[in-house]
C-alpha positions as CSV (number, residue, x, y, z in Angstrom):
1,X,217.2,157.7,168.7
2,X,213.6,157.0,168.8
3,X,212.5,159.7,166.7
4,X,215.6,159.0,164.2
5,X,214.2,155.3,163.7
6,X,209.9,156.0,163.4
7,X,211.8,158.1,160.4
8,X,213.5,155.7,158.6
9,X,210.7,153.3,159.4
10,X,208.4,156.3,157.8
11,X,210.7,157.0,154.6
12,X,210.7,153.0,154.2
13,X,207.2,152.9,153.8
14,X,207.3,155.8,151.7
15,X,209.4,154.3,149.4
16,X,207.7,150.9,149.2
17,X,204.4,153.1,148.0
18,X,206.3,154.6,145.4
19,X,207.9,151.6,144.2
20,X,204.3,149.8,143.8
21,X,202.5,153.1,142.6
22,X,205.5,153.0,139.7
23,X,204.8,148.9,139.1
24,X,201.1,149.5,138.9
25,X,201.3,152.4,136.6
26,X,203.7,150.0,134.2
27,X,201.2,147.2,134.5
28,X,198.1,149.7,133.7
29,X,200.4,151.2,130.7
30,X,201.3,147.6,129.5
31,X,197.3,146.0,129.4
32,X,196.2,149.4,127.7
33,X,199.1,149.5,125.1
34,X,198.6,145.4,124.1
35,X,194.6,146.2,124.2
36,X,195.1,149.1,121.7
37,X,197.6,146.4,119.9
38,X,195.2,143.8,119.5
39,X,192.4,146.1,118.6
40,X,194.2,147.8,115.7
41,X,195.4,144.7,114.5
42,X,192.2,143.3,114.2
43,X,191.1,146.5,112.6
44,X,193.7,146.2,109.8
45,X,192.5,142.7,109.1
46,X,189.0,143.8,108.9
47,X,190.0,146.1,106.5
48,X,192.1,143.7,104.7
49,X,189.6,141.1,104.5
50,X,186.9,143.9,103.3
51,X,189.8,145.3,100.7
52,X,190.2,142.0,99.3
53,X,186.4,140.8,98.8
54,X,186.0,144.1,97.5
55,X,188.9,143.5,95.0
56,X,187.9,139.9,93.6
57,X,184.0,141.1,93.5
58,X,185.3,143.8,91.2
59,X,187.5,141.6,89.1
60,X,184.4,138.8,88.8
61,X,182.4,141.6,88.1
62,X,184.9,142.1,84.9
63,X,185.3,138.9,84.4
64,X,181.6,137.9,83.8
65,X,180.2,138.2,80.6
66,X,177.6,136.3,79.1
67,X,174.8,136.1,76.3
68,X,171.2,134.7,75.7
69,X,171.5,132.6,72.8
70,X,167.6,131.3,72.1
71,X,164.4,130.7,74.0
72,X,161.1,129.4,73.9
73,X,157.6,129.4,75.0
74,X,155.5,126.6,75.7
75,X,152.4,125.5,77.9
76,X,152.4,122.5,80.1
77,X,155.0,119.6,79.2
78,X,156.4,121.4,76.0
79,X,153.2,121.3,74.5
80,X,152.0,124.1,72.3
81,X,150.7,127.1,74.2
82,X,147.0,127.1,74.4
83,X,143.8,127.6,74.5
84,X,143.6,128.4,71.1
85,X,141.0,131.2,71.4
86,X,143.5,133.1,73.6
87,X,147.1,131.2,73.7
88,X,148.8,131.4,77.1
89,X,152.5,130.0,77.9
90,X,152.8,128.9,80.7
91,X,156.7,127.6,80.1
92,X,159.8,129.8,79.1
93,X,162.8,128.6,78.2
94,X,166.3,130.2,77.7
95,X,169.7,129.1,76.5
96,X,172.3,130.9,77.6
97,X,176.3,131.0,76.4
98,X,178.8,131.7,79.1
99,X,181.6,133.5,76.6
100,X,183.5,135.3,80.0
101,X,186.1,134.0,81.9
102,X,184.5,132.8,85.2
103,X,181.5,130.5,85.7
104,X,178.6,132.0,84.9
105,X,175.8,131.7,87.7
106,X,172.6,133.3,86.9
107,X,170.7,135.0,89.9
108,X,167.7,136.3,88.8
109,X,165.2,136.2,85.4
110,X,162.9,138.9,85.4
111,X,159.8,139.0,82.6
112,X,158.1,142.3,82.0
113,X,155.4,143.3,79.2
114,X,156.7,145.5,76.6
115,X,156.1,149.1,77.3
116,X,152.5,150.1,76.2
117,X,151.3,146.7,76.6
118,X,147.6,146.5,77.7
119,X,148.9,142.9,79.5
120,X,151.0,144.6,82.6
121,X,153.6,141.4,83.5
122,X,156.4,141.5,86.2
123,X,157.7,138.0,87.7
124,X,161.6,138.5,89.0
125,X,162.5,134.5,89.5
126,X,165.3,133.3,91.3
127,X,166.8,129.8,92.1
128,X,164.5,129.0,94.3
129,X,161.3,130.8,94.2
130,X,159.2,134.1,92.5
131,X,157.4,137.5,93.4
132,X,154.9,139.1,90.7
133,X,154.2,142.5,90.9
134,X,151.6,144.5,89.8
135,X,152.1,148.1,87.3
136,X,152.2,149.9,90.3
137,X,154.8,147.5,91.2
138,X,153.5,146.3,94.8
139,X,154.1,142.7,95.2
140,X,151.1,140.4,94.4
141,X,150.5,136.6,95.3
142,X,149.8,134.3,92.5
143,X,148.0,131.3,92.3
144,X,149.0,128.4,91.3
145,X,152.5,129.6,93.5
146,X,155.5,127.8,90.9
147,X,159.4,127.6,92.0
148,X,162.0,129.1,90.4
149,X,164.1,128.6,87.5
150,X,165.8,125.7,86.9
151,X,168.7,125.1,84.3
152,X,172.8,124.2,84.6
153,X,173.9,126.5,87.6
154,X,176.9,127.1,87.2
155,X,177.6,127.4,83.4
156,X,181.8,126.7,82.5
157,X,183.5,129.2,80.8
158,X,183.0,129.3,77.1
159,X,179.9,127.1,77.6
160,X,176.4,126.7,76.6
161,X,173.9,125.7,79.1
162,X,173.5,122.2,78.6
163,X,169.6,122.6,79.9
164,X,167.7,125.7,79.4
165,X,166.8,127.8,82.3
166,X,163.4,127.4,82.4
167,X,160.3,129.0,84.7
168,X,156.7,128.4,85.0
169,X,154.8,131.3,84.6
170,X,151.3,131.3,87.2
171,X,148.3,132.2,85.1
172,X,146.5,133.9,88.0
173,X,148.7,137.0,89.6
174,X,146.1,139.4,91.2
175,X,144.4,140.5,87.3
176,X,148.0,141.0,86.2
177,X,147.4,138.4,82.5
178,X,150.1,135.8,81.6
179,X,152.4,135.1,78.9
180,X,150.5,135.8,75.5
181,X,151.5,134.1,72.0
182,X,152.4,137.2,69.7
183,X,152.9,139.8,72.3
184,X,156.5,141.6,73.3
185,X,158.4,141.0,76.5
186,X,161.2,142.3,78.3
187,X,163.7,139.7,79.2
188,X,166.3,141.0,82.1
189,X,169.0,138.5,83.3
190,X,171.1,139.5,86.6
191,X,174.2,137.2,86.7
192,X,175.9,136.3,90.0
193,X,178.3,139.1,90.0
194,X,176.2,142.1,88.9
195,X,176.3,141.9,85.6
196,X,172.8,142.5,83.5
197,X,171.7,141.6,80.0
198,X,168.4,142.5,78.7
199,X,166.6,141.6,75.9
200,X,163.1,141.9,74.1
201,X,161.5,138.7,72.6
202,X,157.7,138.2,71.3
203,X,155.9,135.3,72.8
204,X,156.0,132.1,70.4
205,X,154.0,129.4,70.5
């Protein structure tokens, strides 16, 4: 009877193995399957979330249209640019009319010299600050430093700017010359959403 009962004791703990191999391999099967769960879920939402931003910047992007209405040059406190032997501005001033159908925010105002002009100019502005460049167009420090552009930001919908988006142009960029009285320049506007108007304007005074 001995060897009949180190048997069953034997299949018993046989069977206890099995059964714990089989609970282990659910509980392995179950954490992987919710881990792949979780992880593709959060992958959808990723690409939800990217879908839609992609979606409403296109539709802003449509949606944004607007137009430079006047401007004007100036020197220091809206006096007339001088000196007179060689007038400089030193102020620029632009109206703009928000005719899309979101708020127009402008992002950046770029002045460039006309092609052909012996006067190289390149000053991108933004809200908050400037960087000149030189015709090679390698970024160049300026001295006085000025800020940015300031003006209404945001503009309503079927709106003109109640103030002008105005920037101070340095008079010293690394030999690169200023803003001349007579002279052509290119005006670029970049608004918030992508959209770009450019314009040319000659230098009043």
């Amino acid at each position: 009877m001995k060897p009949i009962l180190r048997f069953g004791r034997a299949m018993k703990r046989r069977g206890v193995s099995e059964l714990v191999g089989t609970l282990l391999m659910v509980a392995i099967t179950l954490v992987a399957g919710a881990a792949a769960f979780s992880w593709v879920n959060g992958q959808t939402n990723s690409s939800e979330n990217i879908y839609g931003a992609n979606a409403a910047a296109g539709v802003n992007y449509l949606q944004e249209h607007f137009a430079p209405i006047t401007e004007t040059f100036t020197g220091a406190a809206g006096a007339a640019c001088g000196p007179l032997a060689a007038p400089v501005c030193t102020i620029a001033n632009f109206w703009v009319f928000n005719n899309g159908r979101v708020p127009f925010t402008l992002a950046s105002l770029q002045i460039q010299s006309a092609p052909g002009s012996s006067n190289p100019l390149n000053i991108v502005f933004t809200s908050t600050s400037f960087t000149a460049y030189n015709s090679g167009g390698t970024a160049i420090s300026c001295s006085p430093s000025t800020p940015g552009f300031s003006g209404t930001n945001p503009i309503p919908v079927n709106t003109l700017s109640a103030s002008a988006y105005s920037v101070t142009i340095p008079t010293s960029c690394g030999g690169v010359n200023a803003v001349y009285v007579g002279l052509g320049y290119i005006i670029t506007m970049t608004g918030l959403y992508g959209n770009v108007v450019q314009f040319q304007v000659t230098a009043n005074g």
